[in-house]
C-alpha positions as CSV (number, residue, x, y, z in Angstrom):
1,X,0.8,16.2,1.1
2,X,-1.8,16.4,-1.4
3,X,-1.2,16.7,-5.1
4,X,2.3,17.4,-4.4
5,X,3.9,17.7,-8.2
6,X,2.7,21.2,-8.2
7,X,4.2,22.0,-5.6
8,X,7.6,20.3,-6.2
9,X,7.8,21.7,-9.6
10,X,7.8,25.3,-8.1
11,X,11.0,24.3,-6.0
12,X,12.9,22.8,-8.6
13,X,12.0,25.5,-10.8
14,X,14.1,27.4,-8.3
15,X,17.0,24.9,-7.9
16,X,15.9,23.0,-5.2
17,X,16.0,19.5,-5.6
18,X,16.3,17.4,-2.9
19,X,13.0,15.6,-1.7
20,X,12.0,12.8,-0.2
21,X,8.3,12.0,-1.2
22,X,6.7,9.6,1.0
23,X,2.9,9.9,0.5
24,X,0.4,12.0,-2.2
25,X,-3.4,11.4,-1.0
26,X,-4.6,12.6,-4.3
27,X,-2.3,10.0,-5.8
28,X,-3.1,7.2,-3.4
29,X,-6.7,7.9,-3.9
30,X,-6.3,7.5,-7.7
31,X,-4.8,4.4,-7.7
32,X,-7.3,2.8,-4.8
33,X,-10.4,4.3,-6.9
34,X,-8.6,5.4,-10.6
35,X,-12.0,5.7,-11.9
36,X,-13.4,8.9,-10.3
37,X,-13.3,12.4,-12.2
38,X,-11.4,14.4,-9.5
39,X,-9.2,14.2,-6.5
40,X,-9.9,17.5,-4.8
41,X,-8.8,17.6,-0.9
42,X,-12.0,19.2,-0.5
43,X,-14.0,16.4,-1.9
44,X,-12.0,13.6,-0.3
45,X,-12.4,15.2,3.0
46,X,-15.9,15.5,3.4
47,X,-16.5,11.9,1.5
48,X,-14.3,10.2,3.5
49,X,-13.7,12.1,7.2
50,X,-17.1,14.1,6.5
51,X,-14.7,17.2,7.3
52,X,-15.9,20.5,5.5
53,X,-12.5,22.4,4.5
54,X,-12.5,25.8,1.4
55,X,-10.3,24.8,-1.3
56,X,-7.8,27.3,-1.3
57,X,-9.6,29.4,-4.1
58,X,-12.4,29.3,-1.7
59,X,-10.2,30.4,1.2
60,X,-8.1,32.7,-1.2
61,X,-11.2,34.9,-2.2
62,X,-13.1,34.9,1.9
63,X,-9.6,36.5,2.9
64,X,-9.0,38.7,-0.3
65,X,-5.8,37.3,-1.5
66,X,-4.3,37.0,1.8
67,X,-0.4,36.9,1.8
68,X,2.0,35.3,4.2
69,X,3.1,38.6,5.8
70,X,-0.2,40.2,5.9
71,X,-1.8,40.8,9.1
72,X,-4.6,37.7,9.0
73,X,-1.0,35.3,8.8
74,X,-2.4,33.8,11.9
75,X,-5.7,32.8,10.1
76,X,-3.6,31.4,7.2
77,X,-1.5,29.2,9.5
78,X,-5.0,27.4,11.1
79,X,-6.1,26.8,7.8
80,X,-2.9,24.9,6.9
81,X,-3.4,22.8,9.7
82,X,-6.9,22.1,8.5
83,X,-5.3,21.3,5.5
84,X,-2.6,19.1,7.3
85,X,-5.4,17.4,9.4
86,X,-7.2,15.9,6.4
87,X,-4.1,14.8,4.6
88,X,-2.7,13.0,7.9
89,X,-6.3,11.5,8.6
90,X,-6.6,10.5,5.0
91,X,-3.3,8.9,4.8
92,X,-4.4,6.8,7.8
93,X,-7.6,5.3,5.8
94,X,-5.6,5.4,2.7
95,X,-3.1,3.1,3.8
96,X,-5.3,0.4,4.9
97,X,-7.2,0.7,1.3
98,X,-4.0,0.2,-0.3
99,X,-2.7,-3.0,1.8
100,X,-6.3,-4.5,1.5
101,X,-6.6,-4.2,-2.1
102,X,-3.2,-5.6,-2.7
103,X,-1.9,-2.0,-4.3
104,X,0.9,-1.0,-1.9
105,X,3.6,-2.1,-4.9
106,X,1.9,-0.1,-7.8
107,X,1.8,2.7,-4.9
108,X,5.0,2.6,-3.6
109,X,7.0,1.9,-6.9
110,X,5.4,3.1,-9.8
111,X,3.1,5.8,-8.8
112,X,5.1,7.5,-6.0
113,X,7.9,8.1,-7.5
114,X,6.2,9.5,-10.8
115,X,5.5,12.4,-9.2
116,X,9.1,13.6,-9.1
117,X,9.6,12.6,-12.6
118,X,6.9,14.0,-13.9
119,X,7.4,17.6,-11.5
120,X,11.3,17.4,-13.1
121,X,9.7,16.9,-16.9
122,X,7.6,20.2,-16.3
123,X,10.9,21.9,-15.4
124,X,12.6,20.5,-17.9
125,X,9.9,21.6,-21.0
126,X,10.7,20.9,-24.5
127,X,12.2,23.1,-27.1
128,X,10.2,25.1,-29.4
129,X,11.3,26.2,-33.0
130,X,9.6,29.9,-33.4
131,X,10.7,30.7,-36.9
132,X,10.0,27.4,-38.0
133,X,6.1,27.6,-36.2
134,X,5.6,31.0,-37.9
135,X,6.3,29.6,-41.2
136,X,3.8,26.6,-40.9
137,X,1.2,28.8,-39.4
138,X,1.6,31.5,-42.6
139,X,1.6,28.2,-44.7
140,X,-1.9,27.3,-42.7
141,X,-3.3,30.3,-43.0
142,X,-2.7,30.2,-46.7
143,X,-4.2,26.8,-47.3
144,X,-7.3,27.6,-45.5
145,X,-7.5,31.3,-47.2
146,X,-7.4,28.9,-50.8
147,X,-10.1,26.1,-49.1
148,X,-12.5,29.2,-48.0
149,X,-12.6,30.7,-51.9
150,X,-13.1,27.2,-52.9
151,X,-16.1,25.9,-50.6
152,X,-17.8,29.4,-51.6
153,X,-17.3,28.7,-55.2
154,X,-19.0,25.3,-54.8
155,X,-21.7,26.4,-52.8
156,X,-22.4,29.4,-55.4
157,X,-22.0,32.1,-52.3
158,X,-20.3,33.4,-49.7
159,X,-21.1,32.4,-46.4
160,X,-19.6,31.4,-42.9
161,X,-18.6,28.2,-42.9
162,X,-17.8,28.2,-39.2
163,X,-21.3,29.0,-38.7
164,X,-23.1,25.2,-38.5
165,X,-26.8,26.8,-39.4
166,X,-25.3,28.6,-42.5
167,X,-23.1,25.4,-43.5
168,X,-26.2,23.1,-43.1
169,X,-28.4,25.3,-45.3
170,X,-25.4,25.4,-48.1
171,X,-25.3,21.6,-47.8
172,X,-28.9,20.8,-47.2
173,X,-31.1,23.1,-48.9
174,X,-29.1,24.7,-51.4
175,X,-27.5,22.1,-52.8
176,X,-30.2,19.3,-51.4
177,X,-27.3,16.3,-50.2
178,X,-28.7,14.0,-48.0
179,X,-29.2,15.0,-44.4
180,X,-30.2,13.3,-41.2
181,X,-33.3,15.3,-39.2
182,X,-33.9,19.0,-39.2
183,X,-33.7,20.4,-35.2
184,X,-35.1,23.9,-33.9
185,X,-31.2,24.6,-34.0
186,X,-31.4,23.5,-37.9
187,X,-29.1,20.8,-39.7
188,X,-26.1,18.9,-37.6
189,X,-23.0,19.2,-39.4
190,X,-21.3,17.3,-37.3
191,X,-18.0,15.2,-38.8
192,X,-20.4,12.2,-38.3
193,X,-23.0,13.6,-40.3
194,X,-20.8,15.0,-42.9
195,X,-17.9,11.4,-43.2
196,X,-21.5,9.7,-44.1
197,X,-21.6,12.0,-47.2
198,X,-18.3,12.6,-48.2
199,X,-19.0,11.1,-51.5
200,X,-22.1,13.1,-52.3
201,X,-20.3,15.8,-53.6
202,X,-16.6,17.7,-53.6
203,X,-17.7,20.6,-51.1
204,X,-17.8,18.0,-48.1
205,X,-14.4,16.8,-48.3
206,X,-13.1,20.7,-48.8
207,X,-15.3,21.3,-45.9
208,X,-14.0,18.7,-43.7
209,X,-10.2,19.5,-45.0
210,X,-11.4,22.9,-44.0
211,X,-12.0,22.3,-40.7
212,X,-9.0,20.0,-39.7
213,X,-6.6,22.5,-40.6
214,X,-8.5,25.6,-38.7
215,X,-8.3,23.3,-35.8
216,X,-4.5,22.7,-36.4
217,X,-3.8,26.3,-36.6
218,X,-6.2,27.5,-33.7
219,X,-4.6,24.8,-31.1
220,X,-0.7,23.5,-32.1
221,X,-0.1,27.3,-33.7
222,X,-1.9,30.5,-32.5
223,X,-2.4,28.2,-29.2
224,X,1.0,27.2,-28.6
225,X,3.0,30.7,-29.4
226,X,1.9,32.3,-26.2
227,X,2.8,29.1,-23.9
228,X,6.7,29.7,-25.1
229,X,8.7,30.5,-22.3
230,X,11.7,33.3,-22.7
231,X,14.2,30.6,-23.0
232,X,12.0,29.3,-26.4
233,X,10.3,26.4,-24.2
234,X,7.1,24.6,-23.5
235,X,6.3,23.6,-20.3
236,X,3.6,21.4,-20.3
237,X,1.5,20.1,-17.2
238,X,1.6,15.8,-17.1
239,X,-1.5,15.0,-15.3
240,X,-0.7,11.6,-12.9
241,X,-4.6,11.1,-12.0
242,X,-6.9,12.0,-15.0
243,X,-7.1,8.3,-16.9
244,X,-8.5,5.2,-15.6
245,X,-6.1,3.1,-17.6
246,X,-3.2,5.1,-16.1
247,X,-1.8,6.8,-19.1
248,X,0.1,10.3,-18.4
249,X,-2.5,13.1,-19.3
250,X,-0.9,16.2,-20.8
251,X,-2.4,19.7,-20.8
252,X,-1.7,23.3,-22.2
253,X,-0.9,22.3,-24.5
254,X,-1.8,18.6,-24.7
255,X,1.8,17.6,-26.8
256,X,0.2,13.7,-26.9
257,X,-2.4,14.7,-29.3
258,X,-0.6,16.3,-31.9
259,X,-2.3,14.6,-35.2
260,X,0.5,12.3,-37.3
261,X,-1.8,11.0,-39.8
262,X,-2.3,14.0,-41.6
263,X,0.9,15.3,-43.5
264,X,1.0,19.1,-42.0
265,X,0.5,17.1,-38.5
266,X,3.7,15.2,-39.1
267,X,5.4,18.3,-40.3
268,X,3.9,20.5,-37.4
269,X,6.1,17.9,-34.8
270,X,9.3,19.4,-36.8
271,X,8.7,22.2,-34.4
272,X,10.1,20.4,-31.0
273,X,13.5,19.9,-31.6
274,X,16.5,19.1,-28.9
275,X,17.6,22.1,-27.1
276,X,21.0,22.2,-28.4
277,X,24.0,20.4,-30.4
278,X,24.4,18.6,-27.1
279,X,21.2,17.4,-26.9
280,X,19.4,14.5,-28.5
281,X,15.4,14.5,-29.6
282,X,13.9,10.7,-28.8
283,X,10.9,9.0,-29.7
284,X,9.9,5.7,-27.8
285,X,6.5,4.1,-27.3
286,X,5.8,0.6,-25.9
287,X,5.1,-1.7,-28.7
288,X,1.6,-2.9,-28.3
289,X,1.8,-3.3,-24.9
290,X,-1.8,-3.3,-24.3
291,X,-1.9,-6.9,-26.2
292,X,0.9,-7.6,-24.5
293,X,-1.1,-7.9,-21.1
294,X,-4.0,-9.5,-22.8
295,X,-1.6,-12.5,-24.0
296,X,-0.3,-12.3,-20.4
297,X,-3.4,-12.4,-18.9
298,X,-5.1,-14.8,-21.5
299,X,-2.6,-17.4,-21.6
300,X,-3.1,-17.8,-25.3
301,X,0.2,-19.8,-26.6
302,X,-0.3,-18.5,-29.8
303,X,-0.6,-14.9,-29.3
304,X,2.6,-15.4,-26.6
305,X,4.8,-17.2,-29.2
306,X,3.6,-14.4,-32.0
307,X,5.1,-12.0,-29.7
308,X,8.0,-13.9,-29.0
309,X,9.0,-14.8,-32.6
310,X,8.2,-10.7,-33.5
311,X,5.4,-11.8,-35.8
312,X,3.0,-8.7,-37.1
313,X,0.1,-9.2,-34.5
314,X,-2.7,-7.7,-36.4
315,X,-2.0,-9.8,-39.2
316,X,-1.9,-12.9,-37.1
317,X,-4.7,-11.6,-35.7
318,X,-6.8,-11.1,-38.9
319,X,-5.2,-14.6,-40.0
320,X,-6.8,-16.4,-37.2
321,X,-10.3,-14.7,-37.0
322,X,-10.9,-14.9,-40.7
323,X,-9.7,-18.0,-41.2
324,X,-7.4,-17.3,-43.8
325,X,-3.0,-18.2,-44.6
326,X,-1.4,-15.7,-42.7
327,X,0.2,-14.4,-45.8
328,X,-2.6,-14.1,-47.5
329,X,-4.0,-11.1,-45.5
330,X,-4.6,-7.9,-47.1
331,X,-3.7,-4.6,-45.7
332,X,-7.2,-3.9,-45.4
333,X,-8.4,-7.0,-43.6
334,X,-5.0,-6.0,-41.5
335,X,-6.6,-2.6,-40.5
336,X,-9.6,-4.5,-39.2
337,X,-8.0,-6.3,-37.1
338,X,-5.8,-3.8,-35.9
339,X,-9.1,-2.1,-35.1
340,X,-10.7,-5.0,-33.8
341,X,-7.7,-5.6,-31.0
342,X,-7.5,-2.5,-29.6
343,X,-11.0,-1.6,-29.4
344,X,-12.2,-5.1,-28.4
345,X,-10.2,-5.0,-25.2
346,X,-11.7,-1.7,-23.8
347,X,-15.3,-3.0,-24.1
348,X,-15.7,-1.8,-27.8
349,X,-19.3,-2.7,-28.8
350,X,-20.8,-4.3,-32.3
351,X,-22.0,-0.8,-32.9
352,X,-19.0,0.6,-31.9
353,X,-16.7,-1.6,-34.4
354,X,-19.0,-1.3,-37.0
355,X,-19.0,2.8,-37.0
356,X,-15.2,2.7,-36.4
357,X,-14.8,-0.1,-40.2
358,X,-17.9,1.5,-41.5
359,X,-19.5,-2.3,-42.1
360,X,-22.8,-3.9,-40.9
361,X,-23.6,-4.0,-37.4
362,X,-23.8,-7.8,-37.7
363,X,-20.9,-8.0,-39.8
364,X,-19.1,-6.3,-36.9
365,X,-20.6,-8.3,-34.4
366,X,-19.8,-11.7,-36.0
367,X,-16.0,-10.4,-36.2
368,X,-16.2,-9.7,-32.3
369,X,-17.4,-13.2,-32.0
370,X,-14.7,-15.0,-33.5
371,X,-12.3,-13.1,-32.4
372,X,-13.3,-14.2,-28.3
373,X,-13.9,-18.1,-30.0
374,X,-9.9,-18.0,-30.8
375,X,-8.7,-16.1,-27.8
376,X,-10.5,-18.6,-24.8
């Protein structure tokens, strides 16, 4: 079939468990061409077999809502075998793809049998602590009641600080900190624009503080209480064929990007707990795995015996580039680096770097530099 974890998670969710998954063409398609936006049938179709099919919203709405015992069944059934034409057709071109680009193994062993996983992960959804969710939200709400009083106080009025054109003519005008150029829509406020200023004066770090706990409390509290299920769970959706690098996407709510810098966002993650006394809560991650591959692919001995003797990469890392005793490096010159390896690798540019460590453009660039001279 096509996109076939929705469709799996709908029968486990009613008991039924017993599949045998032997193709997905939205799958296949991802991992022959991983870079594309979407995997529609529709879109595959008429790109590849130049076959014009609805997508079932499309169909959905020209029949009004059909059903399967309605009258039009008949009309129903032939566009399921439209359906099932393009998926048989594409699985034809799609196995050749595969074989000739040498991708039949991630295909077949990785990807393919995701889909069940990740369909039995949906089911499965993660337990949600209400009381405890009520409680930070009320303590949100409080700290962002206290923030508001204060950013008025500073700016010497009341005002809307949601509102960008009233926040820029607080910061700009009224109280004259520095500010890039005026559009027809009036002063960005952006968290670009206002980091760059931070120092100018106290109402731009309340401001900023401001704004990152709204956003806590408008997504991972007010927008997570309705997504609890009756039995106190969230059921996420894993995406299998959103990123290029192949990382599982997660949506409504996205549980991935919970923020675990901040304090509150540590304590917010308090909230998932295990479902019961006979259940255990686990936290794993792969340990820098994305250097891991580049001293795979690289063949640096260095980097590979780091790993091997469990030495602090981003130190060695800083070490090496800087030219200075590996115990000698600070924790900022640390941070660079840590920076500096997993931003290189995706193609981060000077400019890039240099926003990212707020230094020089050709400081940044230099550091790029050496860090390719001791990686050949």
């Amino acid at each position: 079939g096509h996109d076939i974890k929705n469709d799996l998670y709908g029968l486990m969710y009613y008991g039924l468990n017993n599949f045998n998954v032997v193709f997905d063409t939205a799958v296949a398609e991802y991992v022959i061409d991983p870079s594309r936006s979407k995997y529609e049938l529709k879109n595959l179709a008429l790109e590849k077999l130049h076959l014009a099919i609805d997508s079932e919203d499309e169909f959905n709405k020209s029949q009004g809502q059909i059903g399967f015992f309605d009258d039009n069944r008949t009309t129903l059934a032939e566009y399921a075998k439209t359906l099932g034409i393009a998926v048989l057709q594409l699985i034809d071109l799609q196995t050749v793809s595969l074989k000739d680009k040498s991708l039949e193994r991630v295909y077949n062993e990785a990807e393919l049998p995701l889909i069940e996983v990740l369909a039995s992960m949906e089911v499965e959804g993660i337990k949600v602590n209400s009381v405890f969710m009520e409680d930070f939200g009320n303590e949100l709400k409080n700290k962002i009641s206290i923030l508001e009083t204060e950013i008025c106080d500073m700016a010497g009025k009341k005002f809307n600080i949601n509102s960008p054109a009233q926040l820029g003519v607080v910061l700009f005008e009224d109280l004259q900190l520095p500010n890039g150029k005026k559009t027809k829509r009036g002063y960005s406020t952006s968290a670009e624009v206002l980091e760059k200023i931070k120092d100018e004066h106290p109402i731009v770090n309340a401001v900023l503080e401001y704004r990152n706990l709204t956003k806590l409390n408008s997504t991972y509290v007010d927008g997570m209480k309705p997504l609890i299920g009756a039995d106190g769970k969230i059921r996420a959706h894993f995406q299998q064929t959103v990123t290029a690098t192949g990382r599982i996407s997660c949506t409504e709510p996205n549980l991935q990007n919970i923020p675990i810098r901040q304090a509150l966002g540590r304590t917010l993650r308090k909230a998932f707990t295990a479902e019961d006394e006979n259940h255990v809560l686990i936290g794993a991650d792969y340990s820098q795995i994305e250097l891991r591959v580049l001293a795979h692919l690289s063949g640096d001995e260095e980097l590979i015996s780091a790993f091997n003797r469990g030495d602090d990469i981003h130190k060695l890392t800083a070490s090496r580039v800087l030219g200075i005793p590996f115990d000698d490096v600070s924790m900022e010159e640390r941070s660079r680096a840590k920076a500096v390896n997993f931003g290189v690798i995706y193609g981060m540019s000077g400019f890039g770097l240099s926003e990212e460590l707020k230094i020089s453009r050709k400081e940044a660039e230099n550091y790029i530099n050496e860090y390719f001279l001791k990686h050949k």
